[in-house]
C-alpha positions in Angstrom: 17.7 -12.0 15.3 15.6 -15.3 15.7 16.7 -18.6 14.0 16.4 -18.5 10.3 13.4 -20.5 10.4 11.2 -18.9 12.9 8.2 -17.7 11.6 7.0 -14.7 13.3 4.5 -11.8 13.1 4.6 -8.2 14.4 2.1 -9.1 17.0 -0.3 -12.4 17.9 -1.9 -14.1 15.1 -5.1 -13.1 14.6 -6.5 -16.5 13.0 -6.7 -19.8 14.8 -3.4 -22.4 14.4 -5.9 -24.7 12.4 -6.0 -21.9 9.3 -2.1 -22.2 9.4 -0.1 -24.9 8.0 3.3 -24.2 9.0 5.5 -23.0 5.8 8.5 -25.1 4.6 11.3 -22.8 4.4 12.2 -24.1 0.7 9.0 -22.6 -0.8 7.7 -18.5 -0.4 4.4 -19.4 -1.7 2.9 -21.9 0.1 -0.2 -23.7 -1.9 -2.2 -22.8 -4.9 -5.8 -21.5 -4.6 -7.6 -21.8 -7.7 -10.8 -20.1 -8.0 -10.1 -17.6 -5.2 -12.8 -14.8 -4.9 -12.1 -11.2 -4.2 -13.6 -9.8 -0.8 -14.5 -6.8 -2.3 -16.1 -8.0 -6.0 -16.0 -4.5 -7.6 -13.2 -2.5 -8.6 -11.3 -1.3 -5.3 -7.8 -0.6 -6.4 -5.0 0.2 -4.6 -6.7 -0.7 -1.0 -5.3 0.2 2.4 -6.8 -0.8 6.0 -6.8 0.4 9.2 -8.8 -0.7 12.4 -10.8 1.7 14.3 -11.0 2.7 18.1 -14.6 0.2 18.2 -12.6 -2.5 16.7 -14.3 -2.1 13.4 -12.0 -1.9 9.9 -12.1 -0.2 6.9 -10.7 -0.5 3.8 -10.0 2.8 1.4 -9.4 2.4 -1.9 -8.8 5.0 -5.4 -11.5 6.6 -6.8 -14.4 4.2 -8.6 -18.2 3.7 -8.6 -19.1 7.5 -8.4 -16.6 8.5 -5.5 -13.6 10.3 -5.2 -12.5 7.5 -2.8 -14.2 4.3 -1.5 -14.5 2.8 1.6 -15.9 -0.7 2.5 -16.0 -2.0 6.1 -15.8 -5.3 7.8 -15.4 -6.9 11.5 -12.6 -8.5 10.7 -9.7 -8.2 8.1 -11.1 -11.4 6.4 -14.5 -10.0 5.9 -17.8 -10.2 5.0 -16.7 -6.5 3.5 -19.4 -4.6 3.3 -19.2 -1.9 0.8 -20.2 1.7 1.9 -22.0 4.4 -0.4 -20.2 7.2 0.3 -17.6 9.5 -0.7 -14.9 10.1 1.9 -13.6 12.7 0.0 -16.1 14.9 -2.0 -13.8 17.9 -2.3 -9.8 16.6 -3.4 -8.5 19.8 -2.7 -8.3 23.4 -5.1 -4.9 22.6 -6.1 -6.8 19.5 -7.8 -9.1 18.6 -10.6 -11.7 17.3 -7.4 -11.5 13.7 -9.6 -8.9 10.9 -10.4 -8.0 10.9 -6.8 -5.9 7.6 -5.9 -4.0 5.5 -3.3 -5.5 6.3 -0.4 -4.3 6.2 3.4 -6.0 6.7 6.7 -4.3 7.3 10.3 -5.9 8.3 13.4 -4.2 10.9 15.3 -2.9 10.3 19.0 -6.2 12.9 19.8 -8.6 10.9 17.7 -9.2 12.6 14.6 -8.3 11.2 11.4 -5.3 12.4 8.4 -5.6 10.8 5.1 -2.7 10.6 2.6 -4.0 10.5 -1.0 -2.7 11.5 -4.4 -4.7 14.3 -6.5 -4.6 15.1 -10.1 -2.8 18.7 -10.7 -5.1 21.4 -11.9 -2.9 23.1 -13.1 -1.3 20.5 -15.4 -3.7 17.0 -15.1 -0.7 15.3 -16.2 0.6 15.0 -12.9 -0.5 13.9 -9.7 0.9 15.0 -6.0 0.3 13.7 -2.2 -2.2 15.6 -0.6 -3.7 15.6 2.9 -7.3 15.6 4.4 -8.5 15.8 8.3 -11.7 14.4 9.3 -13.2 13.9 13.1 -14.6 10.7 12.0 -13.0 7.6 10.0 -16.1 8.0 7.4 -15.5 11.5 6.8 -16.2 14.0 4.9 -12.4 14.9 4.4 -11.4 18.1 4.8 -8.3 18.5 2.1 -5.6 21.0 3.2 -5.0 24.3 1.2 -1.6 23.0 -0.6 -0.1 19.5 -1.3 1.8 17.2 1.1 4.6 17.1 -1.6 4.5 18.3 -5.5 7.8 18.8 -7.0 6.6 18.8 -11.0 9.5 19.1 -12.2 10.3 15.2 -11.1 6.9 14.0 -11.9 5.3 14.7 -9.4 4.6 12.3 -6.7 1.8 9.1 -5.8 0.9 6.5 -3.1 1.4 7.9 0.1 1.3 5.7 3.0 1.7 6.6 6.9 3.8 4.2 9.2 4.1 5.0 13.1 7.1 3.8 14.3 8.0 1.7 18.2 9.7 5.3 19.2 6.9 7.2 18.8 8.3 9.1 15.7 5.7 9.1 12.6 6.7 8.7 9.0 4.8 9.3 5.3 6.5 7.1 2.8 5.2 7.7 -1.5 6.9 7.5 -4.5 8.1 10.6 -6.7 6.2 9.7 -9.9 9.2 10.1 -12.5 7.2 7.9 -15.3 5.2 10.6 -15.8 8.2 12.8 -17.5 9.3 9.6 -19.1 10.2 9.3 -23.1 6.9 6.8 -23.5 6.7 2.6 -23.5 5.5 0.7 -21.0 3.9 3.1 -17.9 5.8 6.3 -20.1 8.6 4.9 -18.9 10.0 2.0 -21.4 11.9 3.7 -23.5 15.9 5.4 -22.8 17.0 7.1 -20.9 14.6 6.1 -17.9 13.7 7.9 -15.3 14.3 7.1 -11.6 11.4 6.8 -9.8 12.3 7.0 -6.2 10.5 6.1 -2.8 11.2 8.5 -0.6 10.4 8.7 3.8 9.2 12.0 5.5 9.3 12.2 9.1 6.2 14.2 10.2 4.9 14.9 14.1 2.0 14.3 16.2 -0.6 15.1 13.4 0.6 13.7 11.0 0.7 16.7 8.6 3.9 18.6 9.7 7.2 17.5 8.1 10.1 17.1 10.2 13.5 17.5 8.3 14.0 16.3 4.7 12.5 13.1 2.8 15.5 11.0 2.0 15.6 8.4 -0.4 15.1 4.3 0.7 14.3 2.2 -3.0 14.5 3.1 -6.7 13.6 1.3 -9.5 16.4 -1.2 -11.3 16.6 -2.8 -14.4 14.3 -6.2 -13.5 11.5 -3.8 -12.3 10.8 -2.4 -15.6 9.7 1.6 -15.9 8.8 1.8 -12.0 8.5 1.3 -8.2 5.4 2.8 -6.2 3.2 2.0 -3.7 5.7 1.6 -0.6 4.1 0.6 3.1 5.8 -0.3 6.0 5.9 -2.4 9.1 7.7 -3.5 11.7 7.5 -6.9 13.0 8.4 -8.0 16.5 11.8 -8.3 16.2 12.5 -4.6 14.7 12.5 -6.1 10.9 11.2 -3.1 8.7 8.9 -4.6 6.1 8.4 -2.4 3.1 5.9 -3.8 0.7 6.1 -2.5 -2.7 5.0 -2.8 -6.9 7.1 -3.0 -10.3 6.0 -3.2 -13.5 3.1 -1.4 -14.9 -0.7 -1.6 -13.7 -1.9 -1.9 -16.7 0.3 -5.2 -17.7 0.6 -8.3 -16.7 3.9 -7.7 -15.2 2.7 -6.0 -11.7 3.8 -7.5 -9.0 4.0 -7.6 -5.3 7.2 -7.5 -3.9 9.1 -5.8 -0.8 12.4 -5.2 1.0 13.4 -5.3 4.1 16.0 -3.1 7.0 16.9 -2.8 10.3 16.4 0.6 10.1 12.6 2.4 9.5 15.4 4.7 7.3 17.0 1.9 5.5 19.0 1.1 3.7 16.5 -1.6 2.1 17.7 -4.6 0.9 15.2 -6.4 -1.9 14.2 -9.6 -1.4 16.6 -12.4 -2.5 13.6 -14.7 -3.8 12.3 -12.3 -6.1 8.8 -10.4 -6.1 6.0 -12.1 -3.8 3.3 -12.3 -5.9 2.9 -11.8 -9.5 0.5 -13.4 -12.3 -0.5 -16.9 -12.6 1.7 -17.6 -9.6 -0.2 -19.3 -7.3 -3.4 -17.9 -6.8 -4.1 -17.5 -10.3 -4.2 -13.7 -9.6 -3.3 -11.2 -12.7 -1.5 -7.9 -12.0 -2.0 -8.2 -8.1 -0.3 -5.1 -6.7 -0.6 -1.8 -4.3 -0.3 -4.0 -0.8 -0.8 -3.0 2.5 0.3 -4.8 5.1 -2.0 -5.3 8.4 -0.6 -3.2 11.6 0.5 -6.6 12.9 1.9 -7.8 9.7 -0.3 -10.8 9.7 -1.6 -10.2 5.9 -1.5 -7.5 3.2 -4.4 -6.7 1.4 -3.8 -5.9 -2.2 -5.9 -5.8 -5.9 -6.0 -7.6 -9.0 -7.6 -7.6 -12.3 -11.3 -8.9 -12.3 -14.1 -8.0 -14.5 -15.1 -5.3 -12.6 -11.9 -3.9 -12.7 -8.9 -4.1 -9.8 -11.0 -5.9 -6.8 -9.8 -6.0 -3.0 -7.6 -10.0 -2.0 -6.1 -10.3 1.0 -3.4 -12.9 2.0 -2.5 -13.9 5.6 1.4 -13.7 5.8 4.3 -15.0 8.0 8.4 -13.6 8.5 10.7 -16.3 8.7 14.4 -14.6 8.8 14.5 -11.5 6.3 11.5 -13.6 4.1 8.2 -13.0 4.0 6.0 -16.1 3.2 2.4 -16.5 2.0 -0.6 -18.6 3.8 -3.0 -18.3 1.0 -5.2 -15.8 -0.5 -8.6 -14.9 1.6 -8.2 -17.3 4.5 -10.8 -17.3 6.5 -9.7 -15.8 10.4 -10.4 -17.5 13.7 
């Protein structure tokens, strides 16, 4: 491991050294930003990115504006985000209601075709959602959803925001949340009132394309007593020194209380240690944000890009980021890239 004090990314910085004021190691969050604007200025929840093989990126986000689920694209992860009119996803799959789709994830495939992990609202019971899967040959789509769901045990809940993470080995992972608020005895997110119900964030190992599951999920965070009724939307990275990053939220979306946060292991299967400074963003901290949550981190772990509440909805921030030891430290909402 580096010194404690190295700050370090999972690959070379993206931005120029003049956008970067080196973090003091007594302070996570690094300078206020009042007045920050959201790249995306329309509700765009629960975004996740991914760069494509002409260097283009795209952002994917929960259903909004007419679509099953949005996409907006930019040249660089720092925008101008141009949003797209079109539904990636017009059919969600039979096993759905074919609406109330959320959390999207796209991956391209070692052949070039596209899988994207989503969650879709059970026909059968719209109480529950489960992961689901979709192919395309092209990053805009149209999706083609599989026949049955990724995972869908309803007698847990359910389960929510998938999110793929290829690992230095080669080996391929699908990391979600088993959506146990949704059987909960009511409160806050269903899931405020005793006895709670866990709601875990379980890994599956899956091959080459990204669809078939290799062994067991197995269990790597559940909710405690300081994140309120939940845990959800895990993602992973790995920086260069073989730190596993997994950003995550608590409280409830619909409350001030949502939160950034993550944990960190030396092992892609954990276990996952929380981090000791508490959750990395939350409201009024210092961007001003309310209920910023569902993060996903950059490939190279140089930001996340995440929502908050705006009049429009949740719209799309984006925060360049830094590792110093087993920390991760902000650089400031929407910084502009070199």
């Amino acid at each position: 491991m580096k010194a404690s004090w190295t700050l370090r990314f999972a690959a070379p910085l993206l931005f120029c050294s003049a956008a970067l004021a080196l973090p003091q190691p007594s302070a996570p969050h690094l300078w206020r930003r009042d007045g920050d604007k959201p790249l995306i200025n329309m509700d765009f929840p629960d975004p996740s990115i991914l760069q494509d093989k002409d260097g283009q990126w795209y952002s994917f986000a929960t259903s909004g504006n007419g679509h099953n689920i949005q996409v907006a694209k930019a040249s660089k992860p720092g925008g101008p985000w141009t949003y797209l009119d079109i539904d990636l996803l017009p059919n969600t799959g039979s096993w759905t209601t074919n609406s109330n789709a959320w959390a999207p994830d796209v991956r391209r495939t070692a052949d070039g075709n596209y899988v994207m992990y989503y969650s879709g609202q059970v026909k059968s019971d719209p109480r529950f959602h489960c992961v689901g899967t979709a192919t395309a040959s092209k990053i805009t789509g149209p999706y083609k959803p599989s026949a049955k769901p990724f995972d869908c045990d309803l007698s847990k809940g359910g389960s929510i925001d998938p999110s793929g993470f290829s690992d230095i080995d080669g080996k391929h992972y699908v990391v979600y949340k088993i959506d146990g608020n949704s059987i909960g005895h009511g409160g806050t997110c269903n899931n405020g009132v005793a006895p709670f119900v866990p709601t875990p964030i379980l890994l599956q190992e899956v091959g080459s394309d990204l669809l078939t599951k290799i062994g067991n999920p197995i269990q790597i965070l559940d909710r405690i007593s300081s994140d309120g009724p939940l845990v959800e939307a895990p993602a992973i990275f790995r920086d260069v020194d073989g730190l596993y990053v997994m950003f995550f939220s608590s409280g409830c979306f619909t409350s001030p209380t949502y939160n950034v946060d993550y944990a960190y292991s030396r092992s892609v299967r954990g276990p996952y240690t929380r981090s000791e400074s508490g959750p990395l963003v939350v409201t009024m901290d210092s961007f001003g944000l309310t209920a910023p949550g569902g993060a996903t981190p950059l490939p190279d772990g140089s930001a996340i890009v995440f929502h908050a509440d705006c009049a429009q909805g949740r719209c799309f921030f984006e925060s360049k980021i830094g590792i110093m030891g087993n920390k991760v430290l902000l650089n400031g909402v929407n910084g502009l890239y070199g």
